[in-house]
C-alpha positions as CSV (number, residue, x, y, z in Angstrom):
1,X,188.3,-71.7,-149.5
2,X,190.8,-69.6,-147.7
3,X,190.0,-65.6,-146.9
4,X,191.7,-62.6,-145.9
5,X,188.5,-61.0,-143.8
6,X,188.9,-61.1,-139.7
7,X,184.9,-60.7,-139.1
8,X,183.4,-63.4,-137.1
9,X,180.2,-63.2,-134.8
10,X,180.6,-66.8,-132.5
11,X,177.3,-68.4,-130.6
12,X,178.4,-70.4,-127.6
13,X,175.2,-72.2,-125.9
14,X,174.3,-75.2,-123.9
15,X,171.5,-77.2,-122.8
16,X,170.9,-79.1,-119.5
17,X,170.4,-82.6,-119.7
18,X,167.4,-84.2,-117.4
19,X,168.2,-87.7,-115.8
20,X,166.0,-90.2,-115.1
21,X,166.4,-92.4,-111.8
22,X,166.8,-96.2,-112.3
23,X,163.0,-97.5,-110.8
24,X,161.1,-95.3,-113.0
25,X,157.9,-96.5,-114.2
26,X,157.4,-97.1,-117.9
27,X,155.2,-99.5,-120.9
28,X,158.7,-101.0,-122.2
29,X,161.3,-102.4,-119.3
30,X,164.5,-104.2,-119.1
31,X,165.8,-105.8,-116.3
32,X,169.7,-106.6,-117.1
33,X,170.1,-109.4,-114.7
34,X,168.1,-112.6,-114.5
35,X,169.5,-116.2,-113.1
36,X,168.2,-120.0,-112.3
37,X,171.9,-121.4,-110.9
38,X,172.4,-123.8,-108.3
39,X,172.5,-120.8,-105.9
40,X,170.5,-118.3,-106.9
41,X,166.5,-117.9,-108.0
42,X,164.4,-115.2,-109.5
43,X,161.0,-113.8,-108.6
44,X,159.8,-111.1,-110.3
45,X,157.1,-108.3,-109.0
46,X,155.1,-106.4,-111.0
47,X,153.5,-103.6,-110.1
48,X,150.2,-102.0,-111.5
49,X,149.8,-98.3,-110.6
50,X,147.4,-97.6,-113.2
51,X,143.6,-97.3,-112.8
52,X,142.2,-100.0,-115.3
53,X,143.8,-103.4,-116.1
54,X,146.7,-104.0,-117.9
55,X,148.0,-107.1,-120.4
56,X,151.7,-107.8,-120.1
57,X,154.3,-109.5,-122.3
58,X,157.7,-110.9,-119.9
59,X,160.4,-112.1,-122.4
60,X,163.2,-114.1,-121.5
61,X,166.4,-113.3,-123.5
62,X,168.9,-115.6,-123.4
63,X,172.4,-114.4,-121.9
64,X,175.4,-115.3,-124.9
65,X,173.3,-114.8,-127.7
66,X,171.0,-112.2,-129.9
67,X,167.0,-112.4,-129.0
68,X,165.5,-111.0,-131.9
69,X,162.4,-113.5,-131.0
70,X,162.5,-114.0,-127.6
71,X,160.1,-116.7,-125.6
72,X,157.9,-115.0,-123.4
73,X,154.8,-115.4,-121.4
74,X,151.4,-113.1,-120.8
75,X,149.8,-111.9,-118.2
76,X,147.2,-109.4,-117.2
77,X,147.2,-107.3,-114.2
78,X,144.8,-105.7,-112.2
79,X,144.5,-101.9,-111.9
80,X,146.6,-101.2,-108.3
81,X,147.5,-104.8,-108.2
82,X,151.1,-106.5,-108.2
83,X,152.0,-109.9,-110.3
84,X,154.2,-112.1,-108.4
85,X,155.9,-114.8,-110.1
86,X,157.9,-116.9,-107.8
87,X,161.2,-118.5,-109.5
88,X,159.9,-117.3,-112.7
89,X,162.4,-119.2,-115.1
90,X,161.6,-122.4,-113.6
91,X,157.8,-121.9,-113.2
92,X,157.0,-119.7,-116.6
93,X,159.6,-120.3,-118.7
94,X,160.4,-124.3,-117.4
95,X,164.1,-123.7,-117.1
96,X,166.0,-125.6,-114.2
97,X,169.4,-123.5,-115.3
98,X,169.0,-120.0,-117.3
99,X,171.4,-117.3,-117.5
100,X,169.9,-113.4,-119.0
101,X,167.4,-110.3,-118.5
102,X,164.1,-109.9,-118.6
103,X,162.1,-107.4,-121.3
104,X,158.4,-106.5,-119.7
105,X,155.9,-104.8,-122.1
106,X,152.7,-103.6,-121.1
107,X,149.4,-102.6,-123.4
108,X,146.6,-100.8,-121.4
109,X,143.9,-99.9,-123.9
110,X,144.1,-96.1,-124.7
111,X,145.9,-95.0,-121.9
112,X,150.3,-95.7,-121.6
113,X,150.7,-98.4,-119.4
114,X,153.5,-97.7,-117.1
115,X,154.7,-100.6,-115.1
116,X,157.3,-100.9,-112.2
117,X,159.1,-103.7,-111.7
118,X,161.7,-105.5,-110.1
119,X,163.6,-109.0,-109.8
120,X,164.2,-110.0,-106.1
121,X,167.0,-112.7,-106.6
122,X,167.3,-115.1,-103.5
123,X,169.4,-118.1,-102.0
124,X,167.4,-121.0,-103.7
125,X,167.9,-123.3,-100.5
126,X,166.8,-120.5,-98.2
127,X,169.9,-121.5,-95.8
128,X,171.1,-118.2,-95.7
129,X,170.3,-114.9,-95.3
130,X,171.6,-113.7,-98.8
131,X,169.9,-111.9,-101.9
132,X,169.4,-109.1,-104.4
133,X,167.2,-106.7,-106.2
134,X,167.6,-105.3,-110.1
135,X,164.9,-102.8,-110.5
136,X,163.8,-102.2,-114.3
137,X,164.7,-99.7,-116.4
138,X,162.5,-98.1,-119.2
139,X,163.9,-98.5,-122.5
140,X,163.4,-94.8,-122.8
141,X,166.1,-94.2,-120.6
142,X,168.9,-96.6,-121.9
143,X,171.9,-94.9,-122.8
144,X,171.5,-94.2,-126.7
145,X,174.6,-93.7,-129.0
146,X,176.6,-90.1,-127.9
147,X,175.7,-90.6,-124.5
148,X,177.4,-91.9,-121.1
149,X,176.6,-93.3,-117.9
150,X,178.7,-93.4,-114.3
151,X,178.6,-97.0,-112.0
152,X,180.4,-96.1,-109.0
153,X,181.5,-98.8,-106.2
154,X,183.6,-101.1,-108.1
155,X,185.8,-103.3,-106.0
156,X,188.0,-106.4,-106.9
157,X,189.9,-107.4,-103.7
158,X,190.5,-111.2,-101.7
159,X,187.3,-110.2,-100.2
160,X,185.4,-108.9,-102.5
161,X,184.4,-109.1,-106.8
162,X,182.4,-107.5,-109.0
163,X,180.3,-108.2,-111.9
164,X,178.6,-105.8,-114.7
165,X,175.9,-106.7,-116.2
166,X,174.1,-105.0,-119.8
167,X,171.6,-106.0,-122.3
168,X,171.4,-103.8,-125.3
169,X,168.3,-102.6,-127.3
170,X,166.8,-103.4,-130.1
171,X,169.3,-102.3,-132.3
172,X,172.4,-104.3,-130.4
173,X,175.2,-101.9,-129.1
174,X,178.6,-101.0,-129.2
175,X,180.3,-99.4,-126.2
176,X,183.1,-98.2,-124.8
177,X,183.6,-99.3,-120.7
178,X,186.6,-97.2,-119.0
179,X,188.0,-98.2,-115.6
180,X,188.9,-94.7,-114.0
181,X,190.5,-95.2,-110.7
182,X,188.8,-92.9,-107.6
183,X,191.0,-89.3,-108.8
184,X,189.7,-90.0,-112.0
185,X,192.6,-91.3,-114.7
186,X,191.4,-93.7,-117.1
187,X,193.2,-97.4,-116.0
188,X,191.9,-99.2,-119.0
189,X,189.0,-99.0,-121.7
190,X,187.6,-102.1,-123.4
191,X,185.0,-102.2,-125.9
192,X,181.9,-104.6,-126.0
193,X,179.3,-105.4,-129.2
194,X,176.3,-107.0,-128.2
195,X,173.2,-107.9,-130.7
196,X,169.6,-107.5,-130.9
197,X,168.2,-107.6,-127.1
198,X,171.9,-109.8,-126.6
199,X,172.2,-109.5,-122.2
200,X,176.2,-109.7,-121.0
201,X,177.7,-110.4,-118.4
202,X,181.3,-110.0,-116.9
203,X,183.4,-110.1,-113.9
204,X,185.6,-106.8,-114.0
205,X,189.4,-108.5,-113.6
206,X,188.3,-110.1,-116.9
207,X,187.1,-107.4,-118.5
208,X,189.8,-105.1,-117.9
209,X,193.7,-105.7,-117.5
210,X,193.2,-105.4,-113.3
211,X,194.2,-107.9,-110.6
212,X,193.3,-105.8,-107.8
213,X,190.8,-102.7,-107.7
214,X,189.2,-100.5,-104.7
215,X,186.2,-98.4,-105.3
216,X,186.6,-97.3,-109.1
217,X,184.6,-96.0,-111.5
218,X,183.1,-97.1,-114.6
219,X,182.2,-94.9,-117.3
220,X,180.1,-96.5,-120.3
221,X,180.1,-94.4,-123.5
222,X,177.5,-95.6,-126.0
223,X,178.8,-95.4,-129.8
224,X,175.8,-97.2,-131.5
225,X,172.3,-98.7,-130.4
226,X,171.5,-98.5,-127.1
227,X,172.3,-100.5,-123.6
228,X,170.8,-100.9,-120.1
229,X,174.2,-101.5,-117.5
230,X,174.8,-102.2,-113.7
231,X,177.0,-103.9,-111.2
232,X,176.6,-106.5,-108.6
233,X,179.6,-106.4,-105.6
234,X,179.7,-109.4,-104.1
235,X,181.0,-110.7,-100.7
236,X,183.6,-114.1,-101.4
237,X,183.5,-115.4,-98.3
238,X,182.3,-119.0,-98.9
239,X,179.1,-118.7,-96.1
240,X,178.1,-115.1,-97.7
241,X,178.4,-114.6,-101.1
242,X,176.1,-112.0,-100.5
243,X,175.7,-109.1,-103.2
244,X,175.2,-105.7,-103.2
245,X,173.2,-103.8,-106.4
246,X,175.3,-100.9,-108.1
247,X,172.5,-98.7,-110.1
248,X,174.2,-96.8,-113.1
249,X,173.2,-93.1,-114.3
250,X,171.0,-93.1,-117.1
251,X,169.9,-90.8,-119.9
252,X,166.7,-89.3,-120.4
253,X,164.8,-90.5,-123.4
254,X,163.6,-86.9,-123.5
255,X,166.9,-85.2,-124.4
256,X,169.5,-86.5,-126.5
257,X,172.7,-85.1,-127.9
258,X,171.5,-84.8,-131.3
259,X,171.4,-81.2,-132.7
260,X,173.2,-78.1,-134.2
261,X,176.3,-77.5,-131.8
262,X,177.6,-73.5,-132.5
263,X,181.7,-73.5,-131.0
264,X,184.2,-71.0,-130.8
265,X,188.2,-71.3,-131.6
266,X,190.4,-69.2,-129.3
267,X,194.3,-68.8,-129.6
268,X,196.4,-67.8,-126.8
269,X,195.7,-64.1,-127.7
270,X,191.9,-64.3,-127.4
271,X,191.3,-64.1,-131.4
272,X,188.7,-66.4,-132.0
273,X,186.9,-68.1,-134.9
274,X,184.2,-70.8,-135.0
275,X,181.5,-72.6,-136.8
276,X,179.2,-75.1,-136.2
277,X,178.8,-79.1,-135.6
278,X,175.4,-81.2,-136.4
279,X,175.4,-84.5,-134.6
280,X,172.6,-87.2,-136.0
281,X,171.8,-90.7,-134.2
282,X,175.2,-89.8,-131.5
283,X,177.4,-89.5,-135.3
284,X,179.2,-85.8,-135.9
285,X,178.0,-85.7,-139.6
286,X,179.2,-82.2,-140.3
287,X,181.4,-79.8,-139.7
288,X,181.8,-76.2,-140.5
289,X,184.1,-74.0,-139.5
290,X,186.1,-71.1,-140.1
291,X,189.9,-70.9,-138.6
292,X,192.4,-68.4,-137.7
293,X,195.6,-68.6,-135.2
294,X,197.4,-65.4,-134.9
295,X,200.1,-67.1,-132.5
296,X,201.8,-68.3,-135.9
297,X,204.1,-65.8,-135.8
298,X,207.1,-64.5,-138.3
299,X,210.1,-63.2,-137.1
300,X,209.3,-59.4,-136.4
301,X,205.7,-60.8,-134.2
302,X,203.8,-60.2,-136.8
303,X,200.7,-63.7,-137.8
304,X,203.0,-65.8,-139.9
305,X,199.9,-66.5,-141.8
306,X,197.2,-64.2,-142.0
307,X,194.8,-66.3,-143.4
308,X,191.1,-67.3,-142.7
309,X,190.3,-70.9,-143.6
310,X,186.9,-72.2,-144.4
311,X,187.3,-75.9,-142.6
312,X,185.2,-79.4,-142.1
313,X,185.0,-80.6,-145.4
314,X,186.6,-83.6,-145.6
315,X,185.6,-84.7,-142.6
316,X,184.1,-88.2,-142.3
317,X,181.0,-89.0,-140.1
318,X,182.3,-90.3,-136.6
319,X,181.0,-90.9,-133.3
320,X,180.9,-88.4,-130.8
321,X,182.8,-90.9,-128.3
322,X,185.6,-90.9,-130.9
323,X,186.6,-87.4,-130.8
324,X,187.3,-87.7,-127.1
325,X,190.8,-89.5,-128.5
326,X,190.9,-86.6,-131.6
327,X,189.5,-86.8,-134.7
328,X,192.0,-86.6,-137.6
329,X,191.1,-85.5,-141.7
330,X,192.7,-82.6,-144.3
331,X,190.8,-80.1,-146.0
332,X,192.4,-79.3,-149.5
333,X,192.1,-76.0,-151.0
334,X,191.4,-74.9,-154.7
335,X,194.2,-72.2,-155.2
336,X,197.3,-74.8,-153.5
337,X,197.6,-76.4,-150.3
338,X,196.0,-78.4,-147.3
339,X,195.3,-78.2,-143.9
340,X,195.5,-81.5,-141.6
341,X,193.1,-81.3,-138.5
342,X,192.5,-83.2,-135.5
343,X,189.7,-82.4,-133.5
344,X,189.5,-83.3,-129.6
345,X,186.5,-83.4,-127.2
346,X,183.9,-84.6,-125.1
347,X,180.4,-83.6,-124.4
348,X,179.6,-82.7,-120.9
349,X,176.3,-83.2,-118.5
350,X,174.8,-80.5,-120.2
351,X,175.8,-80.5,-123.9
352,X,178.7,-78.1,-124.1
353,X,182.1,-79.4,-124.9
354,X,185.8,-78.3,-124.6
355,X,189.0,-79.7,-126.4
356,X,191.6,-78.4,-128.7
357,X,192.1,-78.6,-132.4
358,X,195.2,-79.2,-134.1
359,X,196.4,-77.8,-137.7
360,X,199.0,-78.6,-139.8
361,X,199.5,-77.0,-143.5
362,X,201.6,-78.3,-146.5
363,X,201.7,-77.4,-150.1
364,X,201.2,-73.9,-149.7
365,X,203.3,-71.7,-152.4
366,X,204.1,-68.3,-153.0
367,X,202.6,-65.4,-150.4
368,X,201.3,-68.1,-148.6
369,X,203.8,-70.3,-148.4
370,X,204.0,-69.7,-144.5
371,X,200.9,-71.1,-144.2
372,X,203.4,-74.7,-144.0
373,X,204.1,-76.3,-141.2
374,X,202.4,-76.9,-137.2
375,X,200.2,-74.2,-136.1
376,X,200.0,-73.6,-132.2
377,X,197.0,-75.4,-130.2
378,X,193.8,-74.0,-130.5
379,X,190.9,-74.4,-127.8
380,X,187.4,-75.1,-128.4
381,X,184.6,-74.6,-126.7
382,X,180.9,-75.3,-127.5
383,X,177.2,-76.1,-127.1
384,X,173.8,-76.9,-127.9
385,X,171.6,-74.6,-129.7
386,X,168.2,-74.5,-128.1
C-alpha cells in the first residue's frame, strides 16, 4: 500500500543492557577450557557458598565432537566447603590424554544452588613455574543468538600466540568471530558451527587469514544457540610456555535483545518516517514500516515522488548479526510497482541501533512513474521499547 498522507508520530527508545562479570556464581557452569597433555594438568575447585549441602554433577565433554550425553561424575559438597579434585581427568574421568570443558551442575534441595568454580591448569612435572586459571561461567550468561561479546589482548608475534577457546550450549551455535585491529577496522571475520555442548578450540593465525597480530580485538556475534568464549596468550619461548587467561564480556541472562524495536527514518532534510521491528530468539521476524524521502527531487526542487509507502512485507526472518552487512528484499504493490530495500544495522550496548536503508523503485507507471529509480540514503535510528 502506497499513501499520499505526511502524518507520522515516531517512538525512539532504548534499554540498558546489564553485564555479568565472568566468576559469577550460578547452579549451571561451563568452564570452556579443560586439558590432560604431556604438559599440562587440570584440577578443579569447587566452591560451596551456600548454607546447606549441595549434590553436583561434573561432565566431561569431549573437545571435536557433540556431547549430547556426556560422562560425568557426582559429588556432594558441604555447605561453606570447597571440592578439590586434583588432575581430575586422569583421577575422575581415567583419561591419561583428554582435550575439552567442563559442565558443573548443582541441585540443593529447595533452595538454587549457586556454585563457583574454577580450573587451575598446571605444569604436570612441576619443573617450572608455569600455569593457568579458567573460571566458570554460568550458562545464564553465555552469549545467546543477537548478542555479542569483546576479548581484548590478542597477540600473534615470534614471541608470543594465542588461542580461543568456546563450547556452545545446549542448542550448538553458530557465530561470527571478527579480528578488528586496535583503531577498530574489521581484518577478517570467520564463522564457526559447533553442536550440542561441542567445546573448540583454535590458534588465531589459523583461524583468521593473519601471520602476524599485536593486541587485537575479537568480537564474537552469536547468530544461533548460545556459546561460552576466551583466550589464552601464551609465552613461546621453549622454557616458559607460560599463559596468560583473556576473560571475554558476556551477556546477562536477564536481558536479551528480543522485543518490539520503534525506529525512525530521516532524510537529509529532517523529514522522517518510521515503524517498528520485533526480534524473536536474536531473528528480526517482522518489519513494519512506513517510508518517505523528500530529497528525491524533480527538476524545479520539488519531491520527485511524493509518496508514502507502507514497507516490510516481504521481508524474510534473518538474524540480527546479518543486517550489520544489509538486509536486502522488495515489497510489491497492488496498484503497479516495487520497492527494493536493504536494510543496515547493528544493535548497540544498550539496544538502540543506527544504519541506513536503501530504496530502489521499478515498475511504477503513470503519475507515479517517478517513483523509478535510486532514492537517496536514508538513516535509521532505533530502540527498545520498555
Amino acid at each position: 500500500m502506497k499513501h499520499r498522507i505526511f502524518f507520522l508520530i515516531v517512538l525512539v527508545s532504548t534499554l540498558a543492557a546489564n553485564h555479568l562479570s565472568a566468576i559469577t556464581p550460578g547452579s549451571d557452569l561451563i568452564i570452556p577450557g579443560a586439558a590432560r597433555t604431556a604438559l599440562w594438568v587440570d584440577d578443579l575447585y569447587i566452591a560451596n557458598p551456600n548454607q546447606t549441602a549441595v549434590s553436583v554433577e561434573v561432565f566431561w565433554l569431549e573437545r571435536g565432537q557433540t556431547n549430547p550425553n556426556p560422562v560425568s561424575s557426582s559429588f556432594d559438597i558441604g555447605p561453606g566447603a570447597t571440592l578439590i579434585l586434583q588432575d581430575v581427568i586422569l583421577g575422575d574421568f581415567g583419561m591419561e590424554r583428554g582435550n575439552g570443558a567442563f559442565r558443573i551442575t548443582s541441585e540443593g534441595g529447595d533452595v538454587v544452588a549457586n556454585l563457583i568454580a574454577v580450573a587451575v591448569i598446571d605444569d604436570e612435572y612441576g619443573e617450572r613455574t608455569l600455569g593457568s586459571g579458567f573460571e566458570a561461567v554460568p550458562a545464564s550468561a553465555a552469549i545467546s543468538a543477537g548478542e555479542s561479546a569483546t576479548l581484548m589482548g590478542i597477540v600473534a608475534t615470534d614471541e608470543f600466540r594465542t588461542n580461543l577457546f568456546a563450547t556452545a550450549g545446549p542448542e550448538g551455535t553458530t557465530m561470527e568471530l571478527d579480528l578488528l585491529d586496535p583503531w577498530g577496522p574489521v581484518i577478517d571475520t570467520v564463522t564457526v558451527t559447533l553442536g550440542t555442548y561441542e567445546p573448540w578450540l583454535s590458534q588465531v593465525t589459523r583461524l583468521w587469514n593473519i601471520d602476524t597480530l599485536l593486541n587485537g580485538t575479537a568480537r564474537v556475534r552469536v547468530t544461533s544457540g548460545s556459546v561460552v568464549v576466551l583466550g589464552s596468550k601464551i609465552d613461546n619461548h621453549r622454557m616458559s610456555q607460560d599463559p596468560t587467561t583473556l576473560e571475554a564480556s558476556y551477556g546477562s541472562g536477564s536481558v536479551s535483545p528480543d522485543g518490539t524495536y520503534h525506529f525512525a527514518l530521516y532524510d537529509s532534510l529532517s523529514f522522517a518516517s518510521g515503524g517498528n521491528i520485533v526480534i524473536s530468539s536474536g531473528i528480526v521476524d517482522t518489519l513494519n514500516g512506513t517510508y518517505i524521502n523528500f530529497d528525491k527531487l524533480d527538476n524545479q526542487g520539488e519531491p520527485e515522488c511524493p509518496l508514502i509507502f507502507m514497507w516490510g512485507e516481504a521481508l524474510d526472518p534473518a538474524p540480527i548479526t546479518n543486517f550489520a552487512e544489509g538486509v536486502s528484499f522488495t515489497d510489491a504493490y497492488p496498484d503497479g510497482g516495487e520497492m527494493s530495500w536493504t536494510v543496515s544495522f547493528q544493535l548497540d550496548a544498550n539496544l538502540g541501533f543506527s544504519g541506513t536503508v536503501e530504496a530502489v523503485g521499478s515498475g511504477f507507471t503513470g503519475i507515479d512513474e517517478d517513483c523509478n529509480g535510486t532514492f537517496p540514503t536514508l538513516e535509521i535510528e532505533g530502540g527498545k521499547d520498555e
